[in-house]
C-alpha positions as CSV (number, residue, x, y, z in Angstrom):
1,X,6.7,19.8,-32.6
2,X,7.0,16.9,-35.0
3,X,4.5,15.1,-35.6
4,X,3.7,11.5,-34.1
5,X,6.9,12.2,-31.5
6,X,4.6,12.5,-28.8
7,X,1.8,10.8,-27.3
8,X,-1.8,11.9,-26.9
9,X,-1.9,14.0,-24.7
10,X,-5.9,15.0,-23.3
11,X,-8.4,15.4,-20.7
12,X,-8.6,12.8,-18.6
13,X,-11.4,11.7,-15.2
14,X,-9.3,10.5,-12.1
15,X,-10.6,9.0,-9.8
16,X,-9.7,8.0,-6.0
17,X,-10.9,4.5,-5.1
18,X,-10.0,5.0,-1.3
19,X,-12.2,8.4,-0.9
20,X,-14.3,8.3,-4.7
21,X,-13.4,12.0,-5.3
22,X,-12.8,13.0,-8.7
23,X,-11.5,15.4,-10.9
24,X,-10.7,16.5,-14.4
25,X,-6.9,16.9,-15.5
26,X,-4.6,16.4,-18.5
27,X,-2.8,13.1,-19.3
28,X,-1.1,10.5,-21.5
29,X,-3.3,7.7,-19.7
30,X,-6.0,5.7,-21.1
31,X,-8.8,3.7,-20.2
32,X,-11.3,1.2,-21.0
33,X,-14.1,3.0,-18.9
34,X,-15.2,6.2,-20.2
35,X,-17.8,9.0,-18.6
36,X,-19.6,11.7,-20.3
37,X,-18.6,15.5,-18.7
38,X,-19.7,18.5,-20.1
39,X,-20.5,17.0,-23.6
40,X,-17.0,15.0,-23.6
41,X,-16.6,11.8,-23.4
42,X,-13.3,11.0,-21.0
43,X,-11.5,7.9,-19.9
44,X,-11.9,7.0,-16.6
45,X,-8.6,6.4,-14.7
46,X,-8.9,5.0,-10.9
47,X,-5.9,5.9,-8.3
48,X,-5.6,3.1,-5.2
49,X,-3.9,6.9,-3.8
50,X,-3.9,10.5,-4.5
51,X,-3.3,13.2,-2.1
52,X,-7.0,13.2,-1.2
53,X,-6.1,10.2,0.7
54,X,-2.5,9.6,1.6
55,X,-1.4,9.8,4.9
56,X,0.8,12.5,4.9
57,X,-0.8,14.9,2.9
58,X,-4.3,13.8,5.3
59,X,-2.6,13.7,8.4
60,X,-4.6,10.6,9.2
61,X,-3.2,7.0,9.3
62,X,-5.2,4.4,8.0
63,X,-4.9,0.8,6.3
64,X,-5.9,0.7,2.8
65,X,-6.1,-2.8,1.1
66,X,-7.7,-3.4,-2.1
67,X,-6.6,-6.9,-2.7
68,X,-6.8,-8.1,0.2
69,X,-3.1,-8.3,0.5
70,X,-2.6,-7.3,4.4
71,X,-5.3,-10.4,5.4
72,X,-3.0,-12.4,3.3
73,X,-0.2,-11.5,4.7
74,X,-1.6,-11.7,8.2
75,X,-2.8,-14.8,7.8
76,X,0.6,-16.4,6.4
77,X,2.4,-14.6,9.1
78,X,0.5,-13.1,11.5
79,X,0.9,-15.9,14.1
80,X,4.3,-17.3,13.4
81,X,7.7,-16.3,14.7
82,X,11.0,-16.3,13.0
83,X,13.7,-18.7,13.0
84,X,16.0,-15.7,14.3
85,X,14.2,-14.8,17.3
86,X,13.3,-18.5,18.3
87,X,17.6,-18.4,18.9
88,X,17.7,-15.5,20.6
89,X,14.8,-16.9,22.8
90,X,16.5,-20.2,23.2
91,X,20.3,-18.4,24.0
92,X,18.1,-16.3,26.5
93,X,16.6,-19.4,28.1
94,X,20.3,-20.9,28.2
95,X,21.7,-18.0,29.4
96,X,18.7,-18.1,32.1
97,X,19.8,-21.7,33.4
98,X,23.1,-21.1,33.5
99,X,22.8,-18.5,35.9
100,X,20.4,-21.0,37.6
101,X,22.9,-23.1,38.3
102,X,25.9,-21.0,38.9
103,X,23.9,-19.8,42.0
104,X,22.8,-22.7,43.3
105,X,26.4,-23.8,43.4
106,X,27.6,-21.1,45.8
């Protein structure tokens, strides 16, 4: 290989913040937080998801929310409607009344 081509590539500490298992492996990533293992000292590189914890490797559904994101969200929409079914609930409610009426006419 030619040199500087490539970029460092070392052992590295990831770590899953939904579960907090970790493991060793090999990367191009790099980190301000380091740990001592085995005499080396490795950046520390934390995962939101890995297959420890996804859904579909886990077979178990669950909501993870680090920022706080889905509250956001809930709270900003979580109790309102949208424009498009308030018109299909008011062409429902016409639709209602003119049956109303077309009966009460017979």
């Amino acid at each position: 290989m030619k040199p500087d081509t490539h970029p460092d590539y070392h052992k590295v500490i990831f770590v899953d913040s939904a579960t907090g298992t970790e493991w060793v492996s090999r990367s191009t990533m790099t980190a301000k937080e380091t740990r001592e293992v085995e005499g080396e000292e490795l950046p520390v590189v934390k995962l939101d998801i890995s297959s420890v914890s996804h859904p579909f490797w886990t077979g178990k559904m669950r909501e993870l929310d680090s920022d706080g994101k889905i509250d956001r969200f809930r709270r900003r929409w979580g109790g309102k409607s949208s424009k498009a079914s308030k018109a299909d609930e008011a062409s429902e409610a016409d639709e209602a009344s003119e049956a109303g009426e077309a009966g009460e006419k017979t």
